[in-house]
N, C-alpha and C positions, 0 to 999 in steps of 0.2 A: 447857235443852238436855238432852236425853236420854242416857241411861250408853251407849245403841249409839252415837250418832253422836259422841259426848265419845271414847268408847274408839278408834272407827276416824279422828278428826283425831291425837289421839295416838299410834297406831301409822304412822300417814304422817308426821309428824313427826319420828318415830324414824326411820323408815329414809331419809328424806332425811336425817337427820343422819349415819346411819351407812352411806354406799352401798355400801362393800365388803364390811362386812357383810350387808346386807339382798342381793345380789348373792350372794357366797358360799351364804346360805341359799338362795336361789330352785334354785340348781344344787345342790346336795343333795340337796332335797327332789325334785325332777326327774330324780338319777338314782335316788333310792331306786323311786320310783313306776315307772320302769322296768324295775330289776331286780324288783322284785313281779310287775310285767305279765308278764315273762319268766320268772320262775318259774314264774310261773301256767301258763303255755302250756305248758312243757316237761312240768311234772307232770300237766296233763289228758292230753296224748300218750303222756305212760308210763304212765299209770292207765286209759287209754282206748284199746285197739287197737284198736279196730273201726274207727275213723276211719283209721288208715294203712292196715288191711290193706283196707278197704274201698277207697280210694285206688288201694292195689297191683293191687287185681284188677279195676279198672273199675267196680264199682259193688258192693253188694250179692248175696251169693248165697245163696239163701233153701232150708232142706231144710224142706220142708211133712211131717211125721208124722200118717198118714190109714191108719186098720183097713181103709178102702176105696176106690174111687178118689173124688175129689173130687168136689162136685157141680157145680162152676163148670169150665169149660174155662180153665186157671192160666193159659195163653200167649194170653189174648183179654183180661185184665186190661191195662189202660195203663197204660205204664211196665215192662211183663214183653217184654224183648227176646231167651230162649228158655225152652226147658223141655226137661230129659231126665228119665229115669227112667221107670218104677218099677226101684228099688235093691232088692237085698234085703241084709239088714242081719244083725247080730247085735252083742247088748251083751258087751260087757268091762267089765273095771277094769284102769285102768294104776298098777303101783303104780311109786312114788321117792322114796328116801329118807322112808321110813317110810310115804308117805301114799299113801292109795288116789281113784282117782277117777272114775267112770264115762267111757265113751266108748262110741262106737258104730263097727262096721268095715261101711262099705262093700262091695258087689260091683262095681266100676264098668269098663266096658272101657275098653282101653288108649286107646283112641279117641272123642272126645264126638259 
């Protein structure tokens, strides 16, 4: 008889002998792998906004950075349901609490 199928009659053995136990285990293990599962989730959504702010806004909103206009017509690509701009722009740093960070300001009117 081989030590796999020797070891797995003897762990059924055991837990028919001990069902409360082998019961008790099964629901442990089951809410442990739960709480993992759920940790897991909650920490990609906090490490990950694109996925909610994505969500919030409808879909993806995409700023294309071009020295000239594009060579493609952007709103004839599928999947592209508008297009505004051209923006004009100008870089900053925002600083806080010690740290500085690039951004870009926008010219956008009140209205899209």
């Amino acid at each position: 008889m081989s030590t796999t199928r020797a070891g797995s009659r003897w762990i059924r053995a055991d837990l028919r002998a001990r069902k409360g136990q082998a019961v008790l285990t099964v629901l442990v293990v089951a809410g442990i792998v739960a709480a993992l599962i759920t940790a897991a989730t909650l920490l990609e959504d906090g490490t990950n906004p694109w996925r909610s702010l994505s969500a919030q806004t409808d879909g993806a909103h995409v700023w294309v950075y071009t020295d000239d206009a594009p060579d493609v017509a952007l709103d004839r690509i599928d999947g592209v349901t508008g297009v505004a701009g051209p923006y004009r722009s100008a870089p900053v740093t925002v600083a806080q609490e010690g740290k500085k960070e690039p951004a870009s300001l926008r010219a956008m009117p009140a209205a899209p």
